[in-house]
Residue, then its C-alpha position, 0 to 999 in steps of 0.5 A: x500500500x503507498x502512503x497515499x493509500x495507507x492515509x485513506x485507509x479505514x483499517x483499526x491497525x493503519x490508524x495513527x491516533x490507534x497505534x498512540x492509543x495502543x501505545x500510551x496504554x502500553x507504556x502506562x501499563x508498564x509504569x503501572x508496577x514501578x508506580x504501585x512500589x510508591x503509592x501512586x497511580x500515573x496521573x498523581x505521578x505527573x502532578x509530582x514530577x511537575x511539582x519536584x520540578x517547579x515548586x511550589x506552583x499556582x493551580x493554573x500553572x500546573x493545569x497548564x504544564x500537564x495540559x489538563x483543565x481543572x475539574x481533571x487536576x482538582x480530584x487529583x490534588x484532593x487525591x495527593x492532598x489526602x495521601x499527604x503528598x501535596x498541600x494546597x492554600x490560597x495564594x495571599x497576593x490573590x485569592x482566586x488563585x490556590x497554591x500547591x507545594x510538595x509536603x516533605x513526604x512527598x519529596x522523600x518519595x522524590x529519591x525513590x521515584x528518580x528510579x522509575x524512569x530508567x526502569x521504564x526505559x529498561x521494560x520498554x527496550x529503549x535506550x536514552x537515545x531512542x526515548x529520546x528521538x521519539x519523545x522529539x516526534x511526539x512533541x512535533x506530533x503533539x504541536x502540529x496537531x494543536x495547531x490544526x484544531x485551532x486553524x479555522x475551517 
């Protein structure tokens, strides 16, 4: 089949948003047992890894970094907070705006938690080099298809 064929096709396995599919719950499930060893689920360990990286951060930062909107990073602040991961104030130069830090347990866990990178690498057969031209794609991907849904038709 040429490329031009292979764009028309409605078979499940020649759909590119199937394959990203297939593979972020692949690689999710792999995550899924290094995760478990620290009390996490993936989406909790994104709100870490943006919050070790960062500092404290405002509510909205972190929405914006992890590209989710607030009614999806809420329960899982409420999630963390309860777990005693996170704490969450207001900010004093603005109401409206709330605040969240990492809680001393939580950056505890930061020392464990530097192993799950190179474990995944290791489960998925990647090396650094790999992971990285493809983490380069899917940005690109990520950016090009952005752009398109904000392209007027």
């Amino acid at each position: 089949m040429t490329n031009e064929e292979d764009a028309g096709s409605l078979l499940l396995d020649d759909q590119l948003c199937f394959a990203l599919y297939a593979a972020q719950r692949a690689v999710t499930a792999a995550y899924r047992p290094l995760l478990d060893e620290l009390g996490l689920t993936y989406p909790q360990y994104l709100v870490l890894l943006v919050l070790w990286e960062r500092g404290e951060t405002s509510m909205k930062e972190l929405a914006t970094a992890l590209r989710l909107d607030y009614g999806t990073v809420s329960p899982l602040l409420k999630r963390l907070e309860s777990a005693g991961f996170v704490r969450r104030e207001r900010a004093a130069s603005d109401e409206r705006s709330v605040l969240v830090a990492c809680t001393g347990r939580a950056e505890e866990l930061r020392e464990r938690a530097a192993a799950v990178p190179g474990a995944l690498l290791s489960a998925t057969g990647l090396d650094t080099t790999g992971a990285a031209r493809l983490r380069e794609e899917l940005w690109g991907l990520a950016e090009r298809a952005h752009g398109a849904t904000e392209r007027p038709r």
